[in-house]
PASEDO-959019 format. One record per residue (C-alpha): z, x, y; residue in one letter; residue number from 1. Coordinates in steps of 0.5 Angstrom, whole numbers, plus 2048, in hexadecimal, padded with zeros to 3 digits. Layout:
% PASEDO-959019
   zz   xx   yy  r    k
    Z    X    Y  A  NUM
...
END
This chain:
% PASEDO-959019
   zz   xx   yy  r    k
  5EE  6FE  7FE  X    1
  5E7  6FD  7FF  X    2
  5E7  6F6  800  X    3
  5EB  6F7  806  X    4
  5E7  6F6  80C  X    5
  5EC  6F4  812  X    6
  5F2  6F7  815  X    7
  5F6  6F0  813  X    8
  5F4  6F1  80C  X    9
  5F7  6F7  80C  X   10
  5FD  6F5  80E  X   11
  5FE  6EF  809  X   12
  5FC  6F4  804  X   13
  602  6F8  806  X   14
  5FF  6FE  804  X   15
  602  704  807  X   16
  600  708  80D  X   17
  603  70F  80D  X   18
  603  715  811  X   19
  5FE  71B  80E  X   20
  606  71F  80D  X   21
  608  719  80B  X   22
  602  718  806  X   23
  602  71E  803  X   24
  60A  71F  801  X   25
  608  718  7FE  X   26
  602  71A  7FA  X   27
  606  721  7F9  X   28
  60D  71E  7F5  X   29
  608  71B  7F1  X   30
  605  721  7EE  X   31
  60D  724  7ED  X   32
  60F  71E  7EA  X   33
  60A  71D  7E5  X   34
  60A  725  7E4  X   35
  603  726  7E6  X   36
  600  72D  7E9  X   37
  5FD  72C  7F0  X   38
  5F8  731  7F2  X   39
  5F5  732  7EB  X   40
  5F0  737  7EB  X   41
  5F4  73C  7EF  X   42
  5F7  741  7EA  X   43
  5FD  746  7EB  X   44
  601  742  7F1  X   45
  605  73E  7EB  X   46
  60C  742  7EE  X   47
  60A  744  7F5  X   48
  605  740  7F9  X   49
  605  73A  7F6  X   50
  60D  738  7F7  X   51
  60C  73B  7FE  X   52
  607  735  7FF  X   53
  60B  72F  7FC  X   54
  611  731  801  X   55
  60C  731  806  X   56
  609  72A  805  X   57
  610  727  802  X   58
  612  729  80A  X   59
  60B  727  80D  X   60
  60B  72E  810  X   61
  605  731  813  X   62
  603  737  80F  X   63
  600  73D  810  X   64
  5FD  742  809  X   65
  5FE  74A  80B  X   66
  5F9  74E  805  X   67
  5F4  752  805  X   68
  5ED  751  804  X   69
  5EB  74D  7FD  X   70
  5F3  74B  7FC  X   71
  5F0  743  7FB  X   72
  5F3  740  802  X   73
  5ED  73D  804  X   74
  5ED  73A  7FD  X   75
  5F4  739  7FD  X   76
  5F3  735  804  X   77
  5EE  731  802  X   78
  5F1  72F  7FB  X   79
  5F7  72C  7FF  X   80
  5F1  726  800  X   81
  5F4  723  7FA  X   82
  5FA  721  7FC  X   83
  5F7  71C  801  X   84
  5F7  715  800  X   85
  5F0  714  7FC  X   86
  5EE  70F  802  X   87
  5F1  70D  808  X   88
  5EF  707  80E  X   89
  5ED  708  814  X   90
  5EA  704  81A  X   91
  5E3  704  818  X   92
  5DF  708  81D  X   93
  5E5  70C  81F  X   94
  5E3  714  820  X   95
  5EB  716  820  X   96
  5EC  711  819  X   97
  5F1  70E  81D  X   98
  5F6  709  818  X   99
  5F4  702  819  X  100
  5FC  700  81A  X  101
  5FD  706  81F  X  102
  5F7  708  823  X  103
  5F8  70E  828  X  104
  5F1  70D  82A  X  105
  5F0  70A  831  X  106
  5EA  706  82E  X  107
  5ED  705  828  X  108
  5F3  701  82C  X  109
  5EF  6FD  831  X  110
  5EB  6FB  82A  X  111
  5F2  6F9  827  X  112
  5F4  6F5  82D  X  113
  5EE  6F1  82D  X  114
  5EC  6F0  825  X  115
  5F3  6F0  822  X  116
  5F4  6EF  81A  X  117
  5EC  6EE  81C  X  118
  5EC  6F6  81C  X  119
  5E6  6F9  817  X  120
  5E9  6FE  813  X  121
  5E5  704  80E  X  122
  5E7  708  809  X  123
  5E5  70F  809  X  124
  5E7  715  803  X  125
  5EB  71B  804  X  126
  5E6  71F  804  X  127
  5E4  71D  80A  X  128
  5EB  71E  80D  X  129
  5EB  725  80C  X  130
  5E7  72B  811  X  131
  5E7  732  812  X  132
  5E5  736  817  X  133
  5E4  73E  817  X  134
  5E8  741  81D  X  135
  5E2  746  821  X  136
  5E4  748  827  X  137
  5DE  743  82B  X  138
  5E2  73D  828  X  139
  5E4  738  82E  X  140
  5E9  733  830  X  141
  5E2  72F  82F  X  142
  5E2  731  829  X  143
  5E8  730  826  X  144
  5EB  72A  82A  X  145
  5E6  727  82F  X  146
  5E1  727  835  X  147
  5DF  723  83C  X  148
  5D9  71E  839  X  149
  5D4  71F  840  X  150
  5D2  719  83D  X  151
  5D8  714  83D  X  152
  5D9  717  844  X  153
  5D2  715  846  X  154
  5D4  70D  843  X  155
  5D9  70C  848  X  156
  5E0  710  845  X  157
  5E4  714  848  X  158
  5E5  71B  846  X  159
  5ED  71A  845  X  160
  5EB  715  83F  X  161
  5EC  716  839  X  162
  5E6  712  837  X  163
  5E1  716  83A  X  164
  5E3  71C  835  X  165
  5DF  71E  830  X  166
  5E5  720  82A  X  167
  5E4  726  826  X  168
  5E6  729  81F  X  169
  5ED  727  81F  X  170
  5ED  720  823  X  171
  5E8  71F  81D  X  172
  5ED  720  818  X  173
  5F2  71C  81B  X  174
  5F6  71A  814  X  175
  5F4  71F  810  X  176
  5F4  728  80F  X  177
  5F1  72B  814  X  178
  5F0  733  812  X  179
  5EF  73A  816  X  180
  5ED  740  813  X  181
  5EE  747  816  X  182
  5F3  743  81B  X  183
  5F3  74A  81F  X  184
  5EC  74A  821  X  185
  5ED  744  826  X  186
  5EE  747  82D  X  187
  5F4  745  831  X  188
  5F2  73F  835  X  189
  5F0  73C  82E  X  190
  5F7  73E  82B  X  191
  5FA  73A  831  X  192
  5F6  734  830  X  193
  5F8  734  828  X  194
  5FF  735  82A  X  195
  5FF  72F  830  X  196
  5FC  72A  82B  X  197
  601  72C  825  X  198
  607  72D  828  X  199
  606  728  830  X  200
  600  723  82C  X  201
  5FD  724  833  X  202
  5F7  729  835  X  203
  5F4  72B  83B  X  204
  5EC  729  83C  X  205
  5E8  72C  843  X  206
  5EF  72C  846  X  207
  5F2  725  843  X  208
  5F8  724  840  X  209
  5F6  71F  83A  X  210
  5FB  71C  834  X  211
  5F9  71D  82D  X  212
  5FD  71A  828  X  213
  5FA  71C  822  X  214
  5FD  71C  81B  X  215
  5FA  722  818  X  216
  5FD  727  814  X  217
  5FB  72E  815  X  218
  5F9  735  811  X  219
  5F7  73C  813  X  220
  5F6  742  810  X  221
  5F6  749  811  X  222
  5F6  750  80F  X  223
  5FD  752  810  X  224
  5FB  759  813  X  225
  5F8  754  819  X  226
  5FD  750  819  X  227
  603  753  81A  X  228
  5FF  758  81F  X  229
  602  757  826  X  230
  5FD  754  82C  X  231
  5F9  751  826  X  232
  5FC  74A  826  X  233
  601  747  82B  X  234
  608  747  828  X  235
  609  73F  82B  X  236
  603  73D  826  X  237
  605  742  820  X  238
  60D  73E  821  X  239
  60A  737  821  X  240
  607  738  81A  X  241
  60D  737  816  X  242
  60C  73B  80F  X  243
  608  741  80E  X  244
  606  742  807  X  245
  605  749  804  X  246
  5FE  749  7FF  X  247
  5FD  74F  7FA  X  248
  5F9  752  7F5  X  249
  5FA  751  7EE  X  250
  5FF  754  7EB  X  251
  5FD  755  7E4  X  252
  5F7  757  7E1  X  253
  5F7  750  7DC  X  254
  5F7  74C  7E3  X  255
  5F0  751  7E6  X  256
  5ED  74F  7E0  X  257
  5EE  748  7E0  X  258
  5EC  747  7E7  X  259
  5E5  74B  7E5  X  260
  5E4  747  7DF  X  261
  5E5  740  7E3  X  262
  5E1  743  7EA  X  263
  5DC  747  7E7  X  264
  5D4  743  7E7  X  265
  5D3  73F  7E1  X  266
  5CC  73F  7DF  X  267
  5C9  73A  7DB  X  268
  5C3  73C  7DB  X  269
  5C5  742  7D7  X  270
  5C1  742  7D0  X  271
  5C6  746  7CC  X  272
  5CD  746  7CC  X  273
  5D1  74B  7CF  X  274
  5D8  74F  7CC  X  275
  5DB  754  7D0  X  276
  5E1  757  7CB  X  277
  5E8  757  7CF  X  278
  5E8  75E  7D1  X  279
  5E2  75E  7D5  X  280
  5E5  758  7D8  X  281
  5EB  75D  7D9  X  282
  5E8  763  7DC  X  283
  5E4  75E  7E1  X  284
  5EB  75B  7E3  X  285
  5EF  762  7E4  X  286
  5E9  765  7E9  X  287
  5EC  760  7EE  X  288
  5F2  761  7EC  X  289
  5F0  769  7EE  X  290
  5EE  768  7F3  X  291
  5F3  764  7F6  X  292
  5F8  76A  7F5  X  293
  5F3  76E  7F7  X  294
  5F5  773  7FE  X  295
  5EE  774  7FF  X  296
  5EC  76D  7FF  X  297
  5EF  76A  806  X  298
  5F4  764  803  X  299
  5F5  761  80A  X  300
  5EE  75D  80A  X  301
  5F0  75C  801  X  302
  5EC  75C  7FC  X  303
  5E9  755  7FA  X  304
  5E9  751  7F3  X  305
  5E2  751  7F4  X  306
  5E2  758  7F3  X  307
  5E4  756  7ED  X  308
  5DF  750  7EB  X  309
  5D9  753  7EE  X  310
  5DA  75A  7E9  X  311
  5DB  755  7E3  X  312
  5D5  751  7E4  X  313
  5D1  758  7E6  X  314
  5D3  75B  7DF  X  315
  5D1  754  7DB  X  316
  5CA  755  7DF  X  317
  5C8  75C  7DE  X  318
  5CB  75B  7D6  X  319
  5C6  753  7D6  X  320
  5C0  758  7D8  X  321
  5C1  75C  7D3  X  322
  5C2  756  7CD  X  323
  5BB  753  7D2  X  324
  5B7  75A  7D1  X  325
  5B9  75B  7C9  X  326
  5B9  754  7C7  X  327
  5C0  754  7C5  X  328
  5C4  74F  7C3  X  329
  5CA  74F  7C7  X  330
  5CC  753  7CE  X  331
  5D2  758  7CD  X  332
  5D3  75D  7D3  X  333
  5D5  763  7D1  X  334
  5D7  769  7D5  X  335
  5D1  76C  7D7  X  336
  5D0  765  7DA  X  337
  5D5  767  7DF  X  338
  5D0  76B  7E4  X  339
  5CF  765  7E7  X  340
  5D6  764  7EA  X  341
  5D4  76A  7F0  X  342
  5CF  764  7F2  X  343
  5D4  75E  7F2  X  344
  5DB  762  7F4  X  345
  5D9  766  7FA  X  346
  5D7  761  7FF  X  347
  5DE  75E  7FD  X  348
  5E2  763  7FF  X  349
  5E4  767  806  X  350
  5E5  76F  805  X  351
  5EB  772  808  X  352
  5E5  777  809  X  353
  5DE  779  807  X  354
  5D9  77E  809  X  355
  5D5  783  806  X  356
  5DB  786  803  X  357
  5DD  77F  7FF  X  358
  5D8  77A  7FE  X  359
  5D9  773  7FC  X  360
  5D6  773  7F5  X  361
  5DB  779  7F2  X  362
  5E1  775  7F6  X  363
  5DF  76F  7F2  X  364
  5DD  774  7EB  X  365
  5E4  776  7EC  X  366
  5E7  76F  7EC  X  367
  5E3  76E  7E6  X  368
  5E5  774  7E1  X  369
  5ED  773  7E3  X  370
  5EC  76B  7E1  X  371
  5E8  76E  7DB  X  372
  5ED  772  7D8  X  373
  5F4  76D  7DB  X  374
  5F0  768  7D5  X  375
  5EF  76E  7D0  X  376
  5F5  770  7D0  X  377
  5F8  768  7CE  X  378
  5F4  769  7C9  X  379
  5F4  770  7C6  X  380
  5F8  776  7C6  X  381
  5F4  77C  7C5  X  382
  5F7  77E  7C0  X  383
  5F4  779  7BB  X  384
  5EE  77A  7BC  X  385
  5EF  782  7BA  X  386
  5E9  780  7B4  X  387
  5E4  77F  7BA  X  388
  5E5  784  7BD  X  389
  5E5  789  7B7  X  390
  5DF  786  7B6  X  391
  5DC  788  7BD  X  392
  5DF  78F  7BD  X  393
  5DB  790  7B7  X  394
  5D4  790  7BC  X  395
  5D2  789  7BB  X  396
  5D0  785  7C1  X  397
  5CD  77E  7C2  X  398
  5C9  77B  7C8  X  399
  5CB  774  7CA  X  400
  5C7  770  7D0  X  401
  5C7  769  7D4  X  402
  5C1  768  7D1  X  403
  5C1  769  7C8  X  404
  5C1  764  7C5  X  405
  5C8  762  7C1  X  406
  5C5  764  7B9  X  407
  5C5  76B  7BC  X  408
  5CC  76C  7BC  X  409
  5CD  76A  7B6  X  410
  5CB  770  7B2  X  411
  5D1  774  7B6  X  412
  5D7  76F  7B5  X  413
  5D5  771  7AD  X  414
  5D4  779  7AF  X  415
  5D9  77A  7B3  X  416
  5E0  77A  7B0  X  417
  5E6  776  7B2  X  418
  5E2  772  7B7  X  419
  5E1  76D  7B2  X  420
  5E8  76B  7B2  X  421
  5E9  76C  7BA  X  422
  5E4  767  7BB  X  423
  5E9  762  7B7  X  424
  5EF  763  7BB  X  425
  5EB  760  7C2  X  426
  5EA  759  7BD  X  427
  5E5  756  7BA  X  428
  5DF  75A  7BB  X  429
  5DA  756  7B7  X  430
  5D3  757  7BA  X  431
  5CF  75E  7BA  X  432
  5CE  75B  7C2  X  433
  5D6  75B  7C2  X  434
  5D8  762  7BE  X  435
  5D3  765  7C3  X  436
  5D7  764  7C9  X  437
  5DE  767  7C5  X  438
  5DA  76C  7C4  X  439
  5D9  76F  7CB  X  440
  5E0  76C  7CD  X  441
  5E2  771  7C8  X  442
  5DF  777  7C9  X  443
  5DE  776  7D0  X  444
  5E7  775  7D0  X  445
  5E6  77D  7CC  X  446
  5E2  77F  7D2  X  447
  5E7  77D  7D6  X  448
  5ED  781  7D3  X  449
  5E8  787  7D3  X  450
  5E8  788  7CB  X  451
  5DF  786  7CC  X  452
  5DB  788  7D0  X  453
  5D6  784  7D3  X  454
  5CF  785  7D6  X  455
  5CB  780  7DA  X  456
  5C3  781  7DB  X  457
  5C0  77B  7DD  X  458
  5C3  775  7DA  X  459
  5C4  778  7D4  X  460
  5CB  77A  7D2  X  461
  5CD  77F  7CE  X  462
  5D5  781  7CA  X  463
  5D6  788  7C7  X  464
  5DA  78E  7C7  X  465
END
């Protein structure tokens, strides 16, 4: 539709000009119909989120996501662009993207009584039909909706008329989605305000009451603790968002790791290639897990995915300096890499109490050692690796860091009794750099269920009786 350039063309071309509601309920029967999955890239909602959020555009509800931090509303708010139309006209030069065939504008109806058919039209993408605004307490009606522009009052015009406003967000997304995140955080008046455009399609600017006609479809988002809290937001607002989504966490393992896998920072420039065994991908995965279960962890303000993603990249990053400095081939963690984890998990997480009697770093080693031995135990039993064990209590020990080479591990595996073939049972373990990282997993796992002792000096690690 790019060669149509006046409203008359338009009109002869009989190209359909929908509502925004209207609009995304077209493009939405499409993707139903063909079998094709909205919001690709956000994992885990298949059954839950995701039939919520079709119901809703199906009926043209506004919509508001309850979840906590790190629960992909934004990205899912964000996602729901793709059920615009690719492009849309409207009158050329209009701030509110008015329709060219309904204009609601005062400008934009007086050109049309003056031009006709002759009306100049633009086509713009739906990426440009989408904004956002964070809810603070310091955003305004002017923010939001408009203000008095002093100097198209100065040019003659009075205060009552709509065209010496100067249009905020919303009016600037007219035909599109409009998103507030953290919608509690908007103080009173500006929830009044909100609440008179969505429901009334007026607002009152500096004491005039002006008519706003706009086709938006508006999406908030919260955490449901702020929500549901009384004096937070006004029941009228809260009434007029027709659906509340409920977000959640992932549910199972499988679904944290695959969120870790697609988010986690790809860097090209890696020179060598990076292989992490299942397991360590696993024990990764529960430590949020733990965490999110965890009475000393304040689960009101949640435990993000980012927890999650940012442990994962901190672990490739400690086991790609060790590959970098001892001229290894591949980059392999290991759970002595796993230190760097009290770096990448404290900031994340709110402690229901910490002081000198709980320090952060032994919540955190806590979670650690509870996921260590949850992965473990799916795994082994202790009673399978009794040959290890004997061997240990015997007198043997052997000494393992995050900086030895992957060859020096080697000679143990061939010693050590039994160890070979519980490598086996974790899977392919072809590579020194692979069998290496079994290795502390396992004696790591003993440790854990007390049959090794262990002690630490420095960054060396040493398992015995």
């Amino acid at each position: 539709m790019k060669e149509l350039k006046t409203l008359g063309e338009l009109k002869k071309s009989g190209h359909p000009v929908l509502s925004v509601r209207e609009e995304m309920r077209k493009n939405l029967m499409q993707y139903l119909q063909s079998g094709s999955r909205i919001l690709p890239g956000i994992i885990g909602y298949d059954d839950t989120v995701i039939p919520e959020i079709e119901n809703a555009v199906l009926s043209g509800h506004h919509m508001v996501f309850l979840g906590e931090r790190g629960q992909a509303k934004s990205r899912i708010i964000r996602g729901l662009v793709s059920l615009l139309d690719e492009r849309i006209p409207i009158v050329q030069g209009c701030e509110i993207n008015d329709n060219p065939l309904h204009p609601i504008c005062r400008v934009c109806r007086r050109r049309l009584e003056k031009e006709g058919d002759a009306l100049p039209i633009e086509w713009i993408g739906r990426e440009q039909r989408y904004s956002e605004k964070l809810a603070t307490p310091d955003a305004s009606i002017a923010d939001l909706i408009g203000e008095i522009d002093p100097i198209k009052v100065a040019e003659g015009r009075y205060l009552a008329d709509e065209e010496t406003i100067h249009y905020g967000l919303i009016p600037r997304t007219n035909r599109g989605i409009f998103a507030i995140n953290e919608l509690p955080d908007l103080t009173e008046k500006v929830q009044v305000g909100l609440f008179n455009l969505m429901e009334e399609k007026d607002v009152q600017i500096k004491g005039y009451k002006i008519r706003l006609l706009l086709d938006v479809m508006i999406v908030a988002s919260a955490n449901p603790e702020d929500y549901t809290s009384r004096g937070r937001i006004i029941t009228p607002l809260k009434d007029r968002f027709d659906v509340q989504i409920r977000t959640h966490y992932p549910r199972t393992i499988q679904d944290e790791i695959t969120i870790m896998e697609q988010e986690a920072i790809s860097l090209n420039e890696r020179s060598l290639t990076v292989r992490t065994p299942q397991f360590m991908k696993e024990i990764i995965a529960n430590v949020t897990f733990e965490a999110r279960r965890s009475n000393e962890i304040n689960q009101a303000s949640g435990v993000s995915v980012r927890v999650t993603i940012n442990n994962y990249e901190s672990m490739i990053s400690n086991a790609e300096k060790r590959a970098l400095r001892l001229r290894e081939g591949e980059v392999v963690p290991r759970v002595s890499d796993l230190h760097c984890l009290i770096a990448s998990t404290s900031g994340k997480i709110e402690m229901e109490y910490v002081g000198e009697d709980r320090k952060e770093d032994e919540v955190v080693q806590k979670l650690l050692n509870r996921a260590l031995v949850k992965v473990f135990d799916q795994y082994f039993s202790v009673s399978s690796l009794q040959k290890i064990v004997d061997y240990f209590n015997s007198g043997w020990g052997v000494e393992v860091s995050d900086g030895m080479p992957a060859k020096d591990y080697l000679e143990g595996i061939k010693e050590i009794p039994g160890l070979k073939e519980a490598i086996r049972t974790l899977g392919p373990m072809e590579s020194p750099a692979l069998m290496a990282s079994a290795t502390e997993f396992i004696m790591e796992g003993l440790h854990l269920h007390q049959k090794l002792n262990k002690e630490v000096e420095g960054g060396r690690i040493t398992y015995g009786k």
